[in-house]
VOPAGU-2260 file (C-alpha; in pm, 1 decimal, decimal comma):
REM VOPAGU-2260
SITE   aa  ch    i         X         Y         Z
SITE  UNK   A    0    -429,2     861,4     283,3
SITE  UNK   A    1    -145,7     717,2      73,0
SITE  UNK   A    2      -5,3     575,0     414,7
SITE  UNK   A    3    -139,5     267,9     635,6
SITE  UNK   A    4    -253,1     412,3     982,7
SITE  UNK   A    5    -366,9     238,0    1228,4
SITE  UNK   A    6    -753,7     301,7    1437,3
SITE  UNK   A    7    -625,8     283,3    1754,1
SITE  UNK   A    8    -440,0     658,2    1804,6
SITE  UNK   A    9    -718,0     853,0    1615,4
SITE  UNK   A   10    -528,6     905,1    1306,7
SITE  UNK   A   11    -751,2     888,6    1022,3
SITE  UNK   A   12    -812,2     496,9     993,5
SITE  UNK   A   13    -770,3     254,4     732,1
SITE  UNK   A   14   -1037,2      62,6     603,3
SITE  UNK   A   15    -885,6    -228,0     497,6
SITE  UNK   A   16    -947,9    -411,0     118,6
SITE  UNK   A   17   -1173,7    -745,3     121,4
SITE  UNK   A   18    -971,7   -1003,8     -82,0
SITE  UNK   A   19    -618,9    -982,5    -163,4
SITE  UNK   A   20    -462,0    -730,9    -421,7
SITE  UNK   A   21    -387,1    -919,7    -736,9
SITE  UNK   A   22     -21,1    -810,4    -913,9
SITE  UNK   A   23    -158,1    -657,1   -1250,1
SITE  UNK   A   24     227,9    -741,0   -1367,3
SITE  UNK   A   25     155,9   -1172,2   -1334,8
SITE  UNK   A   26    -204,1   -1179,1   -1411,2
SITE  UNK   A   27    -145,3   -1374,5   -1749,3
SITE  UNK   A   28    -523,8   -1414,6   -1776,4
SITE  UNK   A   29    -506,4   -1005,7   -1869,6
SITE  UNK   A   30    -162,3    -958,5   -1976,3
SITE  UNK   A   31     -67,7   -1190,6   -2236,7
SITE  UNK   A   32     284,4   -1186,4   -2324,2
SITE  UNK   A   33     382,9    -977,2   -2645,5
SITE  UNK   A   34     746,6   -1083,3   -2681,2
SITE  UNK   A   35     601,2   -1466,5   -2680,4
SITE  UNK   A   36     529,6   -1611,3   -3001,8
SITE  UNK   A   37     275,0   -1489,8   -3274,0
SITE  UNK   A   38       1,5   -1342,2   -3182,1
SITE  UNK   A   39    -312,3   -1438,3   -3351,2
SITE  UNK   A   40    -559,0   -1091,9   -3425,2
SITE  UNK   A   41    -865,7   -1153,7   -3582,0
SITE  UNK   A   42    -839,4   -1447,6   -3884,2
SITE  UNK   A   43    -473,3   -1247,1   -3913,1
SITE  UNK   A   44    -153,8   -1355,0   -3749,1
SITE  UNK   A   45     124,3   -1050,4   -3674,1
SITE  UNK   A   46     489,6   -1206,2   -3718,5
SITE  UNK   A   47     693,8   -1162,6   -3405,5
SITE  UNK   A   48     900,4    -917,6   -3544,4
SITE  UNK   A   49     623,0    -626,1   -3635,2
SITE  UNK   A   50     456,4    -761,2   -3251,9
SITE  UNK   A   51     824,3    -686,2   -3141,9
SITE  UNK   A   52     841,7    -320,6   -3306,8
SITE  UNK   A   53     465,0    -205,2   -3179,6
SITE  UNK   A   54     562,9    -311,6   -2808,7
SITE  UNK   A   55     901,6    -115,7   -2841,4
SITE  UNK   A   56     692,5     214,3   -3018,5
SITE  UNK   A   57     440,7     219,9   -2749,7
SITE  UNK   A   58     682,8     148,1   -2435,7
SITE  UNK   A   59     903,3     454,4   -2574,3
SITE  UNK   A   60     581,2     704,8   -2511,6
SITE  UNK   A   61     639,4     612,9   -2149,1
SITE  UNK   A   62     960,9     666,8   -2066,3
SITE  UNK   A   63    1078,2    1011,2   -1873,8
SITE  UNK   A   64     949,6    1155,3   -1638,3
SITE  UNK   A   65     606,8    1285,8   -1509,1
SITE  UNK   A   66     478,3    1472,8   -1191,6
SITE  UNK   A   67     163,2    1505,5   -1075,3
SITE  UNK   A   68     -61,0    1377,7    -783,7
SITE  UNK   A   69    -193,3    1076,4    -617,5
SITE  UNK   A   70    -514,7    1052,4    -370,7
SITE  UNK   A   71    -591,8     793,3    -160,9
SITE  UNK   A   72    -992,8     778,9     -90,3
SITE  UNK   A   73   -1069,3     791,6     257,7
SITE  UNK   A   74   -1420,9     796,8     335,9
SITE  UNK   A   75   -1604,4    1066,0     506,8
SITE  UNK   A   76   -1257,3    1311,9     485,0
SITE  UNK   A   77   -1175,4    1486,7     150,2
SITE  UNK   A   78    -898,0    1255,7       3,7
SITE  UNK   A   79    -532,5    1346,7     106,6
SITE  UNK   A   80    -313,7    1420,4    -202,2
SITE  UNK   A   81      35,8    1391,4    -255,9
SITE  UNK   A   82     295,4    1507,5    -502,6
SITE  UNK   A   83     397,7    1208,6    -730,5
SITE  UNK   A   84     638,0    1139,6    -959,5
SITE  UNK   A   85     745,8     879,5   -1175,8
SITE  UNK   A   86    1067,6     836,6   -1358,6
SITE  UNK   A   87    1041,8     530,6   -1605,8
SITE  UNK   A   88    1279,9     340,2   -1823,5
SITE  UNK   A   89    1222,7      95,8   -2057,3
SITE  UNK   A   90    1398,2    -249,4   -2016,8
SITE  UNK   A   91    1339,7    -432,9   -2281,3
SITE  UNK   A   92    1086,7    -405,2   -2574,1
SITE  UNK   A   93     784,9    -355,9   -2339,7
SITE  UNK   A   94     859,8    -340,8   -1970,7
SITE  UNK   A   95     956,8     -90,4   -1781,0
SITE  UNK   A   96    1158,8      16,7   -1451,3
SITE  UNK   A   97    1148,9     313,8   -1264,4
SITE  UNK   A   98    1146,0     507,6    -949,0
SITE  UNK   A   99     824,5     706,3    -804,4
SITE  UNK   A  100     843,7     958,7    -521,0
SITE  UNK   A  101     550,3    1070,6    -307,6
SITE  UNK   A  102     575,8    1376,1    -106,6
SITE  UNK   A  103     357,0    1543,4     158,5
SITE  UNK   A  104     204,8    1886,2      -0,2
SITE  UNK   A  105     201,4    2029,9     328,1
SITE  UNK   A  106     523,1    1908,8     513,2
SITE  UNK   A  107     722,4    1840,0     168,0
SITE  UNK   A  108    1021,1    1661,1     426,0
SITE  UNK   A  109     752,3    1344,0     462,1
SITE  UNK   A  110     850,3    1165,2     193,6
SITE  UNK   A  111     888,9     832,5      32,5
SITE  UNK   A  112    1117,8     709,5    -273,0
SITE  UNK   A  113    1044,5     336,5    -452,8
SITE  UNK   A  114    1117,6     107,6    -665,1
SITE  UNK   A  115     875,5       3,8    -937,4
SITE  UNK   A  116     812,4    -250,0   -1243,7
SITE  UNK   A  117     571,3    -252,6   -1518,5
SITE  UNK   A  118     462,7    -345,1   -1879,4
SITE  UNK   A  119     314,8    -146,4   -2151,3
SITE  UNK   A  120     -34,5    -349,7   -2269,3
SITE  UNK   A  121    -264,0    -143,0   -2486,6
SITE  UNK   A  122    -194,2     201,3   -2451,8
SITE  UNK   A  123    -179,6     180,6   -2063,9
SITE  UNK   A  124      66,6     124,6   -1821,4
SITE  UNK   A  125      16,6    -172,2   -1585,5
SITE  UNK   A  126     270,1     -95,5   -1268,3
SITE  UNK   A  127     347,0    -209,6    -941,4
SITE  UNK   A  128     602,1     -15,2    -682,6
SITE  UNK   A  129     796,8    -306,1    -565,2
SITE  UNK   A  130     996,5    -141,8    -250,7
SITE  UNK   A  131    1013,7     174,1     -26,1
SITE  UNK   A  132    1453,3     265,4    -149,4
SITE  UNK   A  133    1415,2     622,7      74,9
SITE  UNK   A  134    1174,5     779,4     320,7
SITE  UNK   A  135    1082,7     981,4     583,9
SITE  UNK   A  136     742,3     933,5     768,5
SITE  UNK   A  137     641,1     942,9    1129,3
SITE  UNK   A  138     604,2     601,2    1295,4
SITE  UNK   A  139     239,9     803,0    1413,4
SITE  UNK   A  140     140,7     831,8    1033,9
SITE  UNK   A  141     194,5     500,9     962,0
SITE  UNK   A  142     404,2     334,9     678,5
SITE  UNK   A  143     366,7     399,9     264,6
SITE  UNK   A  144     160,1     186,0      44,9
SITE  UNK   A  145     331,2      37,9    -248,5
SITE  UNK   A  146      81,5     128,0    -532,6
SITE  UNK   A  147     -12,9     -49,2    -837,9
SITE  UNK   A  148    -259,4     -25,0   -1125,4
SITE  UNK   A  149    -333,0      44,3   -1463,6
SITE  UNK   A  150    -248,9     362,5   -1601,7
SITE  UNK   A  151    -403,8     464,0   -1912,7
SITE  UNK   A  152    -225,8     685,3   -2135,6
SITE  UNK   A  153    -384,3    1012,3   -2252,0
SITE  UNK   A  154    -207,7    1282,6   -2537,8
SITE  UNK   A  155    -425,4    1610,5   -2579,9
SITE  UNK   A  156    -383,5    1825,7   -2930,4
SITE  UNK   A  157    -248,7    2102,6   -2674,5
SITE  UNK   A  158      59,3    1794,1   -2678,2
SITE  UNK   A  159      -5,7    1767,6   -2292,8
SITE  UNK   A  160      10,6    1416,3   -2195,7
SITE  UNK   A  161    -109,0    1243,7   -1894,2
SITE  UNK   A  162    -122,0     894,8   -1725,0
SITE  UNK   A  163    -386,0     833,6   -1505,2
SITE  UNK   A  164    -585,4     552,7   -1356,2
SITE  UNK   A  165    -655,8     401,0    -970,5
SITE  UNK   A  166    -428,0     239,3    -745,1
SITE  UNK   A  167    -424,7     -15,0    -528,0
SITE  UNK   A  168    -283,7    -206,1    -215,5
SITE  UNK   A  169    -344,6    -432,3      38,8
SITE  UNK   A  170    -433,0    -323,4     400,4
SITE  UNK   A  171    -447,9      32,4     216,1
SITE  UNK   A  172    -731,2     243,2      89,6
SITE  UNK   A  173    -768,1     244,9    -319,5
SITE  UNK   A  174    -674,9     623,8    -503,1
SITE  UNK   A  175    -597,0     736,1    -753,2
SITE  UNK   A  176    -280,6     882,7    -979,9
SITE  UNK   A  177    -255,6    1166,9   -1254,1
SITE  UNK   A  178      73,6    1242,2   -1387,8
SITE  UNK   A  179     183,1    1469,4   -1689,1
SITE  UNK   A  180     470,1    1423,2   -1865,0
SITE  UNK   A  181     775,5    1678,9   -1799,2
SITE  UNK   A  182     941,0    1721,1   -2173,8
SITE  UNK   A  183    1313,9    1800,1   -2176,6
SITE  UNK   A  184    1403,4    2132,6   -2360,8
């Protein structure tokens, strides 16, 4: 599930993560800063004003909104899935704020609204939902996991285009998210 639960009432349990979930958004070993100085590319160096343009071009292709759904693996069960969407802004030249909903497909009223941060880094979106703003969810279920991950981005000739890529959370069973973009008409 996309929610903690807990063994003891029979609800489908939660196999909790060995290790701690590291916070794709301060990993600098992975995510080295493009707004920092020059960037050094092969036997090339980019000036900080063409690194400066890139970061903007490729954080625009994220911005909007997209819907799709997230799955939480769950071993054993076939994975629960959840409507998702994101609504992203850029902040900046390459970061980017937003708000994701999850909603129950069956009982749409079991819902939960946050908060999230991320960066654009080669063609992907690295994100992290940093608080529950809204919800609704049964203290039996449990309580919602705040995602994050790497989300690659993906533009078909059809001009659909899609983020997807795994989650993950402490305490809280991996899964994964595909989203499409919605395109304003």
């Amino acid at each position: 599930m996309s929610v903690a639960t807990s063994k003891s009432n029979g609800n489908h349990s939660n196999l909790h993560r060995r290790g701690t979930l590291s916070d794709p958004l301060n990993n600098s070993s992975s995510l080295a800063d493009p707004l920092s100085s020059n960037t050094q590319i092969g036997s090339q160096r980019k000036p900080r004003a063409q690194q400066l343009r890139r970061a903007s071009n490729q954080a625009a292709r994220f911005i909007g909104e997209w819907k799709g759904s997230v799955t939480s693996t769950v071993y054993g069960f076939n994975p629960p899935r959840y409507s998702y969407t994101m609504n992203l802004e850029r902040r900046g030249k390459s970061s980017i704020v937003g708000v994701t909903t999850i909603r129950d497909f069956i009982n749409p009223s079991i819902f939960g609204v946050m908060t999230m941060r991320g960066r654009v880094s080669n063609g992907a979106l690295l994100f992290k939902e940093t608080s529950i703003y809204n919800q609704e969810i049964p203290s039996t279920i449990g309580r919602w996991c705040l995602k994050g991950g790497r989300l690659q981005l993906t533009r078909y000739s059809n001009g659909r285009t899609f983020l997807s890529g795994s989650w993950s959370e402490q305490n809280c069973n991996d899964g994964l998210i595909t989203v499409e973009k919605q395109f304003q008409y």
